[in-house]
N, C-alpha and C positions, 0 to 999 in steps of 0.2 A: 570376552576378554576380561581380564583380571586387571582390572588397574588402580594403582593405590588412589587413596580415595580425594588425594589434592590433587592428582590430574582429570578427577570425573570433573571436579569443581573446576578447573582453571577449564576444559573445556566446557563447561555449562555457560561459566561467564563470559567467555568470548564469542559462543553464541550468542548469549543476550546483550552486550557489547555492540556486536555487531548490527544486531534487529535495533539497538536505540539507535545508532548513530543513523543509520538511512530513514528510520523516520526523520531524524532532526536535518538531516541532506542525502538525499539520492547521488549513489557513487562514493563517499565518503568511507564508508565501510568495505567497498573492495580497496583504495589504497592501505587500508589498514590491513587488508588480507592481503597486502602484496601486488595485487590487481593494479597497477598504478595506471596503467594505458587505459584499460577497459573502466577503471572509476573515472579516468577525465572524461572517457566519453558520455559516462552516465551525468556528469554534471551538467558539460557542455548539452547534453538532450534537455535536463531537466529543466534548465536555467532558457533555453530557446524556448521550451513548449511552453512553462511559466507567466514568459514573456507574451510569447503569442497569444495565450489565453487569457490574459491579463489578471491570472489569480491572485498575485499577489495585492492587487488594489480588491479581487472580490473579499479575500481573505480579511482584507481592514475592515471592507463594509459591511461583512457580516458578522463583526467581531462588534461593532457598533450600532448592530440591529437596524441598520439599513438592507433589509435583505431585497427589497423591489431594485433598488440601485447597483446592487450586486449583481441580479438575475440580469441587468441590462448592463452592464459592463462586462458579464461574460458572455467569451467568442466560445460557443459551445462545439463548432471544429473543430477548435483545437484541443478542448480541455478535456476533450474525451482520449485522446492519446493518454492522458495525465494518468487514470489509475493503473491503467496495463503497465507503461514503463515503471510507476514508483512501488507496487508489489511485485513488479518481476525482480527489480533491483533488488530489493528487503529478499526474495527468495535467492537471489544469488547472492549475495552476501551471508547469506543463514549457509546456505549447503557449502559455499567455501570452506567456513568455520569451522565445517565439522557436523550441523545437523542435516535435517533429513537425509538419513541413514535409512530411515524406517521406509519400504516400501509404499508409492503412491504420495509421499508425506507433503509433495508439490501442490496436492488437491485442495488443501483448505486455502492455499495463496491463490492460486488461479480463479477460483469461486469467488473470492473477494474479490480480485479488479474485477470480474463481472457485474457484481450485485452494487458495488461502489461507481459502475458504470450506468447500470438501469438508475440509479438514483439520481443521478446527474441525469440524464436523458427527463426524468417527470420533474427534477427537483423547482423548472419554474412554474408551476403548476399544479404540484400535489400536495395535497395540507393534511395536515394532522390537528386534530384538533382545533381544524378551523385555522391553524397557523399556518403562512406558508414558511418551508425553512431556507430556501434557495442553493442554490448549486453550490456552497461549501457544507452547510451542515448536514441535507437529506442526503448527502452519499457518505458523510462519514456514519449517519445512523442504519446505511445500509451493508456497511461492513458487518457486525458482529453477524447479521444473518447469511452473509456469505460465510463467515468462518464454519459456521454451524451448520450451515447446507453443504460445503464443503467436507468437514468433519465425517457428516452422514451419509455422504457419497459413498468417501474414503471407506467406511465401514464396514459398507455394501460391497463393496469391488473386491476387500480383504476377504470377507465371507464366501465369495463366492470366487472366488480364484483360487 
């Protein structure tokens, strides 16, 4: 399609619009895409699971490098729901918007709540450098290798389809 070149941009920005604001809250970006039923329900989940996992107290502790007292204030039941729901929302919110257009373009999300998962699962337990990071920081530094293994999936499936 031909489109002049201030509607590529106003829809670039509302993609990326929308990818900030569900990081900053899950479900907030479908009511900006009009989604108003289906964003309360994403809060409502996010805000219950939150709760149940008690991440918002892991999230102080480990912001204040308490991470032993983090690892033992998280209910790790529940907090493993946390990356599926808060990447599927970020991808429903993105394709609303307008992006993934492109073929398979779901695969680098869906690979991240995986590998943001595995990380939570070892995170009280596996060190790095001798550090342990605990169940908030070792699964946000196992994002970027989901995107990446995601990415490279994506690649493969295009190649060969």
């Amino acid at each position: 399609m031909n489109y002049p070149k201030n509607e590529i941009v106003e829809d670039k920005s509302k993609v990326l619009e929308v990818i900030f604001w569900s990081i900053a809250l899950p479900g907030i970006a479908q009511i900006l895409n009009g989604k108003i039923i289906k964003g309360f329900i994403f809060i409502v989940l996010e805000i219950f699971i939150n709760v149940k996992s008690n991440f918002n107290e892991v999230i102080y502790l480990s912001f204040h490098g308490k991470i032993e007292e983090a690892i033992v204030q998280t209910n790790y039941q529940w907090l493993m729901f946390y990356p599926c729901l808060y990447i599927f929302v970020m991808w429903d919110a993105f394709n609303d918007a307008g992006g993934g257009k492109e073929p398979y373009a779901f695969i680098p999300f869906a690979f991240s709540a995986f590998f943001i998962t595995i990380g939570l699962i070892y995170s009280s337990t596996f060190e790095i450098g001798g550090v342990l990071l605990g169940s908030m920081w070792l699964p946000i530094l196992f994002l970027p290798i989901g995107i990446v293994f995601g990415k490279l999936i994506r690649s493969i499936i295009l190649k060969n389809i």
